[in-house]
LUMTIRO-193725 format. One record per atom (N, C-alpha, C, CB): residue number from 1; atom name; y, x, z. Coordinates in steps of 0.05 Angstrom, whole numbers, plus 5000, padded with zeros to 4 digits. Each point is the difference from the previous one (the first is absolute). Glycine has a CB too. Layout:
NUM,CA,Y,X,Z
...
This chain:
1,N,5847,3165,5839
1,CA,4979,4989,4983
1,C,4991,4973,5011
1,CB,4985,5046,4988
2,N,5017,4932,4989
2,CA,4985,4974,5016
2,C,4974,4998,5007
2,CB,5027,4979,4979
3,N,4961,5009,5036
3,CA,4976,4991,5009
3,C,4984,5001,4979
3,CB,5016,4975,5032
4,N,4990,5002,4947
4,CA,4979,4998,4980
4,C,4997,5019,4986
4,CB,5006,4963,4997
5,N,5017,5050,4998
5,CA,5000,5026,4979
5,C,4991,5018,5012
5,CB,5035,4991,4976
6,N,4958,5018,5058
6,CA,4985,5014,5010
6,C,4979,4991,4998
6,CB,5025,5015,5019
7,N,4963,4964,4991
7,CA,4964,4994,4997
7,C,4995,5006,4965
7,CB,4993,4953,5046
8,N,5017,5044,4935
8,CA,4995,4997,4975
8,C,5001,5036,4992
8,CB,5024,4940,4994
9,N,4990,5069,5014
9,CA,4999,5034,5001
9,C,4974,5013,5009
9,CB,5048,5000,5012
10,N,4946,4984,5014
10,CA,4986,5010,5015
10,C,4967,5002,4980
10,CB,5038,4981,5048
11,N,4962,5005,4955
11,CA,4979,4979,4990
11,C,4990,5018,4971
11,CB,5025,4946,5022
12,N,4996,5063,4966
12,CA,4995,5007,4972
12,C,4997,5028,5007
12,CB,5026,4965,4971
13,N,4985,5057,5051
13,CA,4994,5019,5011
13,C,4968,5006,5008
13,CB,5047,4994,5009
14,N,4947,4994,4997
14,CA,4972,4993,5016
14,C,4980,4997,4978
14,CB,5020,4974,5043
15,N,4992,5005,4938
15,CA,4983,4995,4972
15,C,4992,5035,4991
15,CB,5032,4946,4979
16,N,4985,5060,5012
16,CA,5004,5030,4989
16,C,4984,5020,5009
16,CB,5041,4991,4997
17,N,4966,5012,5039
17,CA,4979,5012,5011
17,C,4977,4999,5004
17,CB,5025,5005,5009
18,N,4961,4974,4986
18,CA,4973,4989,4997
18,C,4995,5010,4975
18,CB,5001,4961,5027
19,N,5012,5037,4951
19,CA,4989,5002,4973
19,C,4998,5026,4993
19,CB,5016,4960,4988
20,N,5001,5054,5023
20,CA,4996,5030,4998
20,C,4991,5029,5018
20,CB,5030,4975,4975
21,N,4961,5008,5049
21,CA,4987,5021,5020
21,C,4978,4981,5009
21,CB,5043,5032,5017
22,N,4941,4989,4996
22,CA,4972,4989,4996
22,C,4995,4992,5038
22,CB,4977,5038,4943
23,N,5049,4952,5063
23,CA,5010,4988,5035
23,C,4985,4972,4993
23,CB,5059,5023,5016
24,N,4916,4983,5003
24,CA,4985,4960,4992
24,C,5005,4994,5043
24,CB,4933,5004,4939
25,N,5080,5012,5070
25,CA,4995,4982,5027
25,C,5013,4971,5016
25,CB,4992,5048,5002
26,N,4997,4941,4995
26,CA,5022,4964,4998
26,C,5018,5004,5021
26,CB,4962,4958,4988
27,N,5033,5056,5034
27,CA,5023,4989,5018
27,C,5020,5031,4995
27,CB,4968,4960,5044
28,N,5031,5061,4943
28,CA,5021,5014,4996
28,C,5020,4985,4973
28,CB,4969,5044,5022
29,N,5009,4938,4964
29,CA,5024,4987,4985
29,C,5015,4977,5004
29,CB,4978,5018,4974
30,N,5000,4975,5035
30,CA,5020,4977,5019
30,C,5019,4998,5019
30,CB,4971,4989,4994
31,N,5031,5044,5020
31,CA,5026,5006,5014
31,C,5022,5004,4982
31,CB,4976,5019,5035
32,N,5017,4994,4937
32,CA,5019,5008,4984
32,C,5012,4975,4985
32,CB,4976,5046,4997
33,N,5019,4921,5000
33,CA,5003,4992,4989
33,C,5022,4983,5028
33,CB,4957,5013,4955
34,N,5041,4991,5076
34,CA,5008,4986,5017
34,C,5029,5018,5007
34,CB,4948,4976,5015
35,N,5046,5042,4988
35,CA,5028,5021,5014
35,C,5018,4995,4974
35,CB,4974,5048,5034
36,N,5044,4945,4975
36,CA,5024,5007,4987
36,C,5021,5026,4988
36,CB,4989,4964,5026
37,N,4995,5050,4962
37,CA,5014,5023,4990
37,C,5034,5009,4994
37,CB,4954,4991,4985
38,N,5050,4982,5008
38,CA,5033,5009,4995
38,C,5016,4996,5020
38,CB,4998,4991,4959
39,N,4985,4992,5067
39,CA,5015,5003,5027
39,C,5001,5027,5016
39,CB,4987,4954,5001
40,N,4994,5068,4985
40,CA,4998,5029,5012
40,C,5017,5017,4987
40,CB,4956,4995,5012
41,N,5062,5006,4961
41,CA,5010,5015,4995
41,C,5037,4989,4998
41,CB,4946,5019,4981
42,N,5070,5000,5012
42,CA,5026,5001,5001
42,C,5008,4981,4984
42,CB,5002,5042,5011
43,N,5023,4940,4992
43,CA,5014,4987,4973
43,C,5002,5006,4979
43,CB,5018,4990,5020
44,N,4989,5041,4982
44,CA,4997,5001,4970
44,C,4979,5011,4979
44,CB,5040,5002,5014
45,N,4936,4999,5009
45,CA,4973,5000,4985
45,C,4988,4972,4994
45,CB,4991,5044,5023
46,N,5025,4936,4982
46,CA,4982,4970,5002
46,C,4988,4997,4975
46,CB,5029,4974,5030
47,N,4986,5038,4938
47,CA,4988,4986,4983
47,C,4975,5012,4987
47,CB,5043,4980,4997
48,N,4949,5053,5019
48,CA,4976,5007,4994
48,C,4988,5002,5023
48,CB,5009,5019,4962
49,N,4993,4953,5064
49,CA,4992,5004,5015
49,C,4955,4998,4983
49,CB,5063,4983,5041
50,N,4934,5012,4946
50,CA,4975,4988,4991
50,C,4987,5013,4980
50,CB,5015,4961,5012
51,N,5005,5065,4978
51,CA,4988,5018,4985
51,C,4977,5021,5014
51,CB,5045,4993,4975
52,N,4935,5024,5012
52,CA,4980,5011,5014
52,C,5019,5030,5002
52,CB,4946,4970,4982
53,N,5075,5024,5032
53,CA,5003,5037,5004
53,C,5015,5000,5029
53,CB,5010,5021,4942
54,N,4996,5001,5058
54,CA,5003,5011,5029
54,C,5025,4998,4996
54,CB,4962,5031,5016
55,N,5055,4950,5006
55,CA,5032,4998,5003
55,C,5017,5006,5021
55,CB,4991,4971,4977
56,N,5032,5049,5020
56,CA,5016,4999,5030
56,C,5006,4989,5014
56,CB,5011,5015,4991
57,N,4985,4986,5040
57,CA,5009,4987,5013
57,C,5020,5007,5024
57,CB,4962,4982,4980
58,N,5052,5048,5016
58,CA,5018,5015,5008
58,C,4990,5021,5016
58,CB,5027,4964,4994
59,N,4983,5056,5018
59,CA,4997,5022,5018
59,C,4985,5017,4975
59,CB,4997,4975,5057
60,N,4998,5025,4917
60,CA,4989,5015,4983
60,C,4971,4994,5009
60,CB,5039,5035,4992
61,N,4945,4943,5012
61,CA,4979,4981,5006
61,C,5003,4977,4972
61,CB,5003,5007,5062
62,N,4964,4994,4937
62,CA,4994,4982,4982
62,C,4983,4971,5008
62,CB,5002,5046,4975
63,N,4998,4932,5018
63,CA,4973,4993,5002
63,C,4986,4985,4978
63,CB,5012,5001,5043
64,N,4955,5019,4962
64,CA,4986,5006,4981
64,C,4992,4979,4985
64,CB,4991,5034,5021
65,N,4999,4972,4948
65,CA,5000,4981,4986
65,C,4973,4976,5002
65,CB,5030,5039,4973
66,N,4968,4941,5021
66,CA,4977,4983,5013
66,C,4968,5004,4988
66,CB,5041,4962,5007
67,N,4965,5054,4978
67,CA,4970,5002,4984
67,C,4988,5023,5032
67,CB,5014,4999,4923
68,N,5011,5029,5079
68,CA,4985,5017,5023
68,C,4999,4978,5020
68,CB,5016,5051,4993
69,N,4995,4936,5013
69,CA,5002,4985,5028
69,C,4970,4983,5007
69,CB,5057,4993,4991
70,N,4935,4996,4978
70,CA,4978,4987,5006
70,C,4973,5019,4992
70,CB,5029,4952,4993
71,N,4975,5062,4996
71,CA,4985,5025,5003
71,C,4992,5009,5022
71,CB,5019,5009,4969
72,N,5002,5000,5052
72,CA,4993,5015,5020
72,C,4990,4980,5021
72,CB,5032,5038,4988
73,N,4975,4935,5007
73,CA,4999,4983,5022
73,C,4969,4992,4994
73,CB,5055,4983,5008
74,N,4926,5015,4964
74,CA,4976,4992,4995
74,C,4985,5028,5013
74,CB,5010,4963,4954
75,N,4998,5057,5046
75,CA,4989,5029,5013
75,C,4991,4993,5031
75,CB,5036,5034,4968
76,N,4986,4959,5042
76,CA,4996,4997,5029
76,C,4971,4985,5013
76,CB,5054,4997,4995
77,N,4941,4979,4975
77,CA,4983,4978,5004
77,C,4996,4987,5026
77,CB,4982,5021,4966
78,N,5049,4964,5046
78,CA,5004,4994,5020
78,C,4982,4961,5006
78,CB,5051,5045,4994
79,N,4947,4951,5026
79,CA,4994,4979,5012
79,C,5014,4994,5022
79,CB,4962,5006,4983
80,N,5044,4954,5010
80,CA,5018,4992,5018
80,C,4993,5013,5035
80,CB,5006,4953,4961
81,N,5015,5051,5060
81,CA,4995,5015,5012
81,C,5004,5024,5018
81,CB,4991,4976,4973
82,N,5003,5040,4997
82,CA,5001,5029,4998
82,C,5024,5005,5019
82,CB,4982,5006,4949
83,N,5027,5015,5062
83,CA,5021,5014,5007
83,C,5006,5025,4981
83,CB,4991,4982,5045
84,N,5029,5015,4944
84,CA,5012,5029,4981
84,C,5031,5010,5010
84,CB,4973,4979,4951
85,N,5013,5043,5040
85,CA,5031,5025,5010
85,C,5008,4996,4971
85,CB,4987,5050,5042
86,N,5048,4945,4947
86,CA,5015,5015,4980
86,C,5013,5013,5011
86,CB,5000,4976,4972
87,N,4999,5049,5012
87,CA,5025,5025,5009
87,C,5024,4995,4974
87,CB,4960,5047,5023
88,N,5055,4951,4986
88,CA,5025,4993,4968
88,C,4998,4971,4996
88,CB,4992,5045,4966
89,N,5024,4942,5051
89,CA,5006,4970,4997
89,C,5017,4985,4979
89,CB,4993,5008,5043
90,N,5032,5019,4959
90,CA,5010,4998,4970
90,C,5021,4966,4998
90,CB,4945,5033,4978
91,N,5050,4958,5010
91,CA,5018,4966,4997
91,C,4981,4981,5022
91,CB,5016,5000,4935
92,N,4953,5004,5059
92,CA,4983,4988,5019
92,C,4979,4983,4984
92,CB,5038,5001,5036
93,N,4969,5009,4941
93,CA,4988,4977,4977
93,C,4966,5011,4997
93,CB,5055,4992,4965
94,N,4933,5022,5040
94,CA,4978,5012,5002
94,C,4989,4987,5024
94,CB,5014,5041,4976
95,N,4993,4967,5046
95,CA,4999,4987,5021
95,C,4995,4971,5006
95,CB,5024,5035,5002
96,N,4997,4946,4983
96,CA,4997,4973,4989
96,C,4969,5003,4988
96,CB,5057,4988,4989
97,N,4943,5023,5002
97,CA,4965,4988,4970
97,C,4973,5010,5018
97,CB,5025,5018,4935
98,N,4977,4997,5082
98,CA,4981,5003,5026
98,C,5001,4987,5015
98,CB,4999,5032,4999
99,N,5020,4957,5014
99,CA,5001,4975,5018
99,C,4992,4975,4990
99,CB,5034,5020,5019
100,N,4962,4970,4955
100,CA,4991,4975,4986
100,C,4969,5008,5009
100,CB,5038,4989,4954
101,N,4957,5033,5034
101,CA,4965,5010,5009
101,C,4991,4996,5026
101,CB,5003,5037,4971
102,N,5011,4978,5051
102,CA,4983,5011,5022
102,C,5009,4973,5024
102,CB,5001,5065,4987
103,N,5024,4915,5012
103,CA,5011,4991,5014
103,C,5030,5004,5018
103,CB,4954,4996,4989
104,N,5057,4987,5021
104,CA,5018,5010,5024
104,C,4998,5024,5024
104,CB,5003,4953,4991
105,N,5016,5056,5003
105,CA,5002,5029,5035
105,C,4968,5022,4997
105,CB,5025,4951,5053
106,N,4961,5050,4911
106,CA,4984,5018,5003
106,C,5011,5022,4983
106,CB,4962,4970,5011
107,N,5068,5029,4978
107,CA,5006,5018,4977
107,C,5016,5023,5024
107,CB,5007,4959,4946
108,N,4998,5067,5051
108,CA,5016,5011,5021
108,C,5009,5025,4983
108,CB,4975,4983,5046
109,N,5054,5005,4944
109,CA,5020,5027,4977
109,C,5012,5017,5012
109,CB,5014,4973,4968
110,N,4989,5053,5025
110,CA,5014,5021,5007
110,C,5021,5006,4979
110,CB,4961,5016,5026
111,N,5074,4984,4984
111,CA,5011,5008,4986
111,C,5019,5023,5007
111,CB,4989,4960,4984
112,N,5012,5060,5008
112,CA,5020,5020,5010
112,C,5030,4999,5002
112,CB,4968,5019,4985
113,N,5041,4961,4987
113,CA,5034,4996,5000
113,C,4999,4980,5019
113,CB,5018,5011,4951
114,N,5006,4986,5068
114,CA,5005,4975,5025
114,C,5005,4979,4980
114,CB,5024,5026,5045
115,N,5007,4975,4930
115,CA,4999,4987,4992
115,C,4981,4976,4983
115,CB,5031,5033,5015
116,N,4949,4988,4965
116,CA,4981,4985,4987
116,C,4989,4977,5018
116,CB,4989,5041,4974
117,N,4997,4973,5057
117,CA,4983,4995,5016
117,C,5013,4971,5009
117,CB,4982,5052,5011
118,N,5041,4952,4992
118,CA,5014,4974,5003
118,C,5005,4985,4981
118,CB,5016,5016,5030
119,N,4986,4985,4951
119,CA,5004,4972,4979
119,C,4974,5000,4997
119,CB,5045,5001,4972
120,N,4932,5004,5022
120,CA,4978,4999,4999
120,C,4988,4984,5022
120,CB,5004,5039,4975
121,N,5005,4959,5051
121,CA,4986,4984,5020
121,C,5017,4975,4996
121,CB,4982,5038,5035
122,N,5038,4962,4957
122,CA,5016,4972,5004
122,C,4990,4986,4971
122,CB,5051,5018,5032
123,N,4943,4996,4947
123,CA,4995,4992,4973
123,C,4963,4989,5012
123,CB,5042,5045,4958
124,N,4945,4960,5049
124,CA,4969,4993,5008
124,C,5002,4969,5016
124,CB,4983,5059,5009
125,N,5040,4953,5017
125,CA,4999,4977,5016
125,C,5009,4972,4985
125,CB,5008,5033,5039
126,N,5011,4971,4953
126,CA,5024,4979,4973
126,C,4979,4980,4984
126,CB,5040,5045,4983
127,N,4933,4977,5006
127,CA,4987,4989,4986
127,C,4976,4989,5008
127,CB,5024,5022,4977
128,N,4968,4982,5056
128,CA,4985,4983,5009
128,C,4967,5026,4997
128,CB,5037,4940,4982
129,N,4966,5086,5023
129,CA,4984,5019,5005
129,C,5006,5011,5030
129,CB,4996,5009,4948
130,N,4983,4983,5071
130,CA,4995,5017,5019
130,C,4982,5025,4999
130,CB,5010,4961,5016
131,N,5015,5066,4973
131,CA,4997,5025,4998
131,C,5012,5014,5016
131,CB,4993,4993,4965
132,N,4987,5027,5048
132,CA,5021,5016,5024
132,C,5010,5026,4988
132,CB,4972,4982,5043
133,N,5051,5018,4954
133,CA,5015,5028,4988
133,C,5015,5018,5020
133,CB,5008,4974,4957
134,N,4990,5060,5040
134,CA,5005,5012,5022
134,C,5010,5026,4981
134,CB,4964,4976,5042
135,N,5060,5027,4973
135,CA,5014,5023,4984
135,C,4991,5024,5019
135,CB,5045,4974,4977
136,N,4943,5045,5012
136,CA,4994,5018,5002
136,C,4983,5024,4983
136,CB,5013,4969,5032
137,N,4976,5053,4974
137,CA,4999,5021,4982
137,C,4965,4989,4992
137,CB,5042,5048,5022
138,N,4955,4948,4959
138,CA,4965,4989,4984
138,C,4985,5017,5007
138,CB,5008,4982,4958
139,N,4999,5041,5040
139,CA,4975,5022,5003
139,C,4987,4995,5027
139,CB,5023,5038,4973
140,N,4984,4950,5050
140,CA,4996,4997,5028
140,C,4979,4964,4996
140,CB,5060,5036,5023
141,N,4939,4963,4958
141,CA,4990,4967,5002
141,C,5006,4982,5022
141,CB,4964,5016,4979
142,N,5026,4968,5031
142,CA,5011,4983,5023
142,C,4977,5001,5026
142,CB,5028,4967,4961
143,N,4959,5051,5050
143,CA,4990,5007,5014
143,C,4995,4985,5030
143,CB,5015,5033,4966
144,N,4999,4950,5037
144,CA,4998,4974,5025
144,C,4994,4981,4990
144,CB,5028,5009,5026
145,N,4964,4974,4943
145,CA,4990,4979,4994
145,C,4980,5014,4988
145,CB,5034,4966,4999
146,N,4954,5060,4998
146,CA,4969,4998,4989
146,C,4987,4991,5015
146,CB,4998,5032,4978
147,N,4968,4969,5014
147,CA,4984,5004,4970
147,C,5014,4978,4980
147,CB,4949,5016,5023
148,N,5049,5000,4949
148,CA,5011,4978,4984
148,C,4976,5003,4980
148,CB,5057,5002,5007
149,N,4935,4982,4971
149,CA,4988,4997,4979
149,C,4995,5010,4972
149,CB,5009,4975,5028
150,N,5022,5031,4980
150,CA,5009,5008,4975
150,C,5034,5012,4996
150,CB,4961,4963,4987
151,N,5037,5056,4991
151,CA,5032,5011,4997
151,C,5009,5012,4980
151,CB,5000,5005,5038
152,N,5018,4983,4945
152,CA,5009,5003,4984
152,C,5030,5016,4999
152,CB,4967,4964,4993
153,N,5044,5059,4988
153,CA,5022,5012,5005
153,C,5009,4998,4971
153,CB,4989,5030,5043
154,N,5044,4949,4960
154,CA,5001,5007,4968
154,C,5027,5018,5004
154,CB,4978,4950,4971
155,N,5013,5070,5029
155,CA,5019,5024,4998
155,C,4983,5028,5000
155,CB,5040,4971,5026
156,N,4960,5046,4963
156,CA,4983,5029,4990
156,C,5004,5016,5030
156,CB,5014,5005,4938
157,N,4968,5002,5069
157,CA,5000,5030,5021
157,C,4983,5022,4991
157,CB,5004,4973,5039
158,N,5016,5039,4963
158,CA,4976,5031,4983
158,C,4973,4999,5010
158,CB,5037,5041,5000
159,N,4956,4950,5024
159,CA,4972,5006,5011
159,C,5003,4973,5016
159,CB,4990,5059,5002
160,N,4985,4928,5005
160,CA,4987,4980,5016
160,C,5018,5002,5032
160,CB,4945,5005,4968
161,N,5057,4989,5039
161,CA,5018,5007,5023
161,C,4969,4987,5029
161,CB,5071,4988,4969
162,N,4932,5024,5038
162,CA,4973,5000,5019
162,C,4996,4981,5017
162,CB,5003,5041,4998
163,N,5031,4948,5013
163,CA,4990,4974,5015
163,C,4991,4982,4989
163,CB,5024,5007,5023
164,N,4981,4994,4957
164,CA,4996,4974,4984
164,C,4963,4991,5005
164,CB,5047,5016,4957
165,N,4943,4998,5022
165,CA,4969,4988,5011
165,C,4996,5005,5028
165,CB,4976,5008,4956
166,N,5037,5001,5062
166,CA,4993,5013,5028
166,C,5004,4964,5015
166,CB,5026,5069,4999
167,N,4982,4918,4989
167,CA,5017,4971,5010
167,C,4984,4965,4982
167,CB,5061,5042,5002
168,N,4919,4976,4992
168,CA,4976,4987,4979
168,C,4980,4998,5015
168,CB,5011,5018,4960
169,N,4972,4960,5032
169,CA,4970,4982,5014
169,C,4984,5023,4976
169,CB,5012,4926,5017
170,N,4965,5074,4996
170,CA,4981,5011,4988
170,C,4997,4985,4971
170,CB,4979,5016,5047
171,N,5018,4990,4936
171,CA,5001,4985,4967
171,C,5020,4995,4989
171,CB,4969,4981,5007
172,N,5057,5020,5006
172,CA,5025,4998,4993
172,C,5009,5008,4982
172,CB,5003,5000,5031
173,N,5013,4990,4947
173,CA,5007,5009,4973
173,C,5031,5006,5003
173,CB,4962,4971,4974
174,N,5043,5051,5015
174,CA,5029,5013,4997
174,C,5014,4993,4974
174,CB,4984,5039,5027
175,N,5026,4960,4951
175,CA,5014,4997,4975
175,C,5013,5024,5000
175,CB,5006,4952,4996
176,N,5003,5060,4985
176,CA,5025,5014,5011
176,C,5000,5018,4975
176,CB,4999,4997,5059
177,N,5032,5012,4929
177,CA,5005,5016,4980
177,C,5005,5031,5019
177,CB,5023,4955,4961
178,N,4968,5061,5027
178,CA,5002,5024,5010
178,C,5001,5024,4990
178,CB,4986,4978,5022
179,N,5035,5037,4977
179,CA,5006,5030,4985
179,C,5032,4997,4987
179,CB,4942,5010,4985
180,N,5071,5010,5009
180,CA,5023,5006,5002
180,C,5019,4994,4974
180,CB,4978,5031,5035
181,N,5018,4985,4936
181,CA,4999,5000,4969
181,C,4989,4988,5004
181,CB,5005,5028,4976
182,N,4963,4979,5026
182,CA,4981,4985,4986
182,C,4982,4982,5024
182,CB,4999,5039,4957
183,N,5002,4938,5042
183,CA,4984,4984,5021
183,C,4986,4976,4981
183,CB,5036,5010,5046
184,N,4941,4990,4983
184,CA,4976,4985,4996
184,C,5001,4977,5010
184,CB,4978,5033,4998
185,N,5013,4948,4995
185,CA,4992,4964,5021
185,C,4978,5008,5011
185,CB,5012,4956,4970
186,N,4985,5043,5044
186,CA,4969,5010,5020
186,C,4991,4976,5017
186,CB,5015,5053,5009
187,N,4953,4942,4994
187,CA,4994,4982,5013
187,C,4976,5013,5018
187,CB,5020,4964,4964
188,N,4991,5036,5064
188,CA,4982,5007,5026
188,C,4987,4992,5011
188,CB,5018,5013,5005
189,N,4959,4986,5005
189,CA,4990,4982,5014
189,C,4993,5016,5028
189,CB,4984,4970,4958
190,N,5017,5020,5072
190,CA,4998,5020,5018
190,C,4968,4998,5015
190,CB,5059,5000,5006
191,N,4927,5020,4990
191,CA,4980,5000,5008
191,C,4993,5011,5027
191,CB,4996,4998,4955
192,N,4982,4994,5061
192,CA,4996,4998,5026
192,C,4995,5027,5022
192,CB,4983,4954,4978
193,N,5022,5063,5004
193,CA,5010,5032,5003
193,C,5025,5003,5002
193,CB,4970,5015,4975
194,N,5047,4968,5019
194,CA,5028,5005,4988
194,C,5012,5009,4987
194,CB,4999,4994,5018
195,N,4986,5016,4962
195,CA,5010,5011,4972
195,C,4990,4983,4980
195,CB,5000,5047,5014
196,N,5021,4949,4958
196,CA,5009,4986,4983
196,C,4970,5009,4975
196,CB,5066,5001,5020
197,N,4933,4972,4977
197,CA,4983,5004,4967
197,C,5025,4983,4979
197,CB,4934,4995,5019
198,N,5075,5033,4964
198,CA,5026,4986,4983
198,C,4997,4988,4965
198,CB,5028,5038,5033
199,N,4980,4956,4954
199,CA,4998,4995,4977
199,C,5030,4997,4991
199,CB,4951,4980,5006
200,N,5049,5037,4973
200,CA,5021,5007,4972
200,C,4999,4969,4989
200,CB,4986,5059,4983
201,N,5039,4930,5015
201,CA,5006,4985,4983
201,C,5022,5004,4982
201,CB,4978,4978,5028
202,N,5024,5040,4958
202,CA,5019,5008,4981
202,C,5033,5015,5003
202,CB,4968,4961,4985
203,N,5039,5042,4998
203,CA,5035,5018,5007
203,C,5024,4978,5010
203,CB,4993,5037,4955
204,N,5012,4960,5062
204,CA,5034,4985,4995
204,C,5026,5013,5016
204,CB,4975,4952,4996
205,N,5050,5033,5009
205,CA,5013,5016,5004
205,C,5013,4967,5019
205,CB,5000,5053,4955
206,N,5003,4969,5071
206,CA,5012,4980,5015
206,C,5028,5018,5020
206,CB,4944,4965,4999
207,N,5074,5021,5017
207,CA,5019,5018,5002
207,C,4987,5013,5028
207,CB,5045,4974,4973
208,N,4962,5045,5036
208,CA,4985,5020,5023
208,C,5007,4987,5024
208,CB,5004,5048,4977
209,N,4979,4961,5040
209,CA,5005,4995,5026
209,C,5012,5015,5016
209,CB,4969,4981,4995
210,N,5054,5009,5015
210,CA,5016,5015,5015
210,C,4997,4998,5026
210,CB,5024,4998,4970
């Protein structure tokens, strides 16, 4: 895809999602209008790299479509900064649109496939994102760079996996789709007890966490 014909995609993507979801936060759109989307997916997804749906990007892995992306990423309600855990790094393109937000060396992805994990770090670095990506199992979060701020999982686990807020600053917001058939977007916040005050944000379907 050319340059122009990517900013001009982009651009009209972003239009769309503004006009039809009720996402008003300037700097989650303004990441979405900077990352390069069709540099995250396969060749032969380039020409819907800019459509709003969820596209392969091999190992039977998707990555998700940009309306959830900026959805989950206005949930987080991140500030430059922030430190965030992703579990499911996936192409890395998620990862990319949090790093526009929070800054350099504060994004920290978990991916389980070696391969993903690796084109995904060379695809970040290539494009001028200092993201630290680490192949290993998500459910374990990254436990030597907490407290983090925040954490987002775009991949389903039947249940909350415990390190996760265990690896959270007091007020810390989680994202995260959760349940098996049927799963939820859930938004956590970790309170100074350490147990979660959550909120339902509707049904979707994301691929499970393995």
């Amino acid at each position: 895809m050319k340059d122009v014909d990517a900013d001009t995609a982009r651009e009209r993507m972003v239009s769309d999602l503004v006009d039809r979801t009720n996402i008003t936060d300037t700097a989650v759109i303004d990441a979405l209008r900077t990352v390069p989307r069709h540099a995250f997916v396969p060749e032969a997804q380039q020409s819907a790299a800019y459509a709003d749906r969820p596209l392969p990007i091999g190992e039977h892995q998707t990555i998700s479509a940009p309306h959830m992306v900026a959805r989950m990423t206005a949930l987080l309600d991140l500030d430059a900064g922030d430190r965030v855990l992703e579990i499911g790094t996936g192409s890395g393109y998620h990862a990319a649109v949090l790093a526009e937000i929070v800054g350099d060396g504060n994004v920290y992805s978990i991916e389980r496939r070696p391969s993903l994990a690796h084109a995904a770090r060379d695809r970040l670095t290539r494009l001028g994102y200092d993201v630290l990506v680490r192949t290993d199992d998500g459910r374990n979060g990254w436990p030597d760079a907490a407290p983090f701020d925040a954490a987002v999982l775009t991949c389903a686990p039947p249940t909350l996996p415990s390190a996760i807020p265990a690896q959270l600053d007091v007020g810390g917001v989680i994202v995260a789709p959760v349940g098996q058939a049927d799963q939820t977007l859930i938004r956590a916040v970790v309170r100074s007890d350490g147990t979660l005050e959550r909120e339902s944000h509707g049904a979707v379907q994301f691929v499970p966490l393995r």
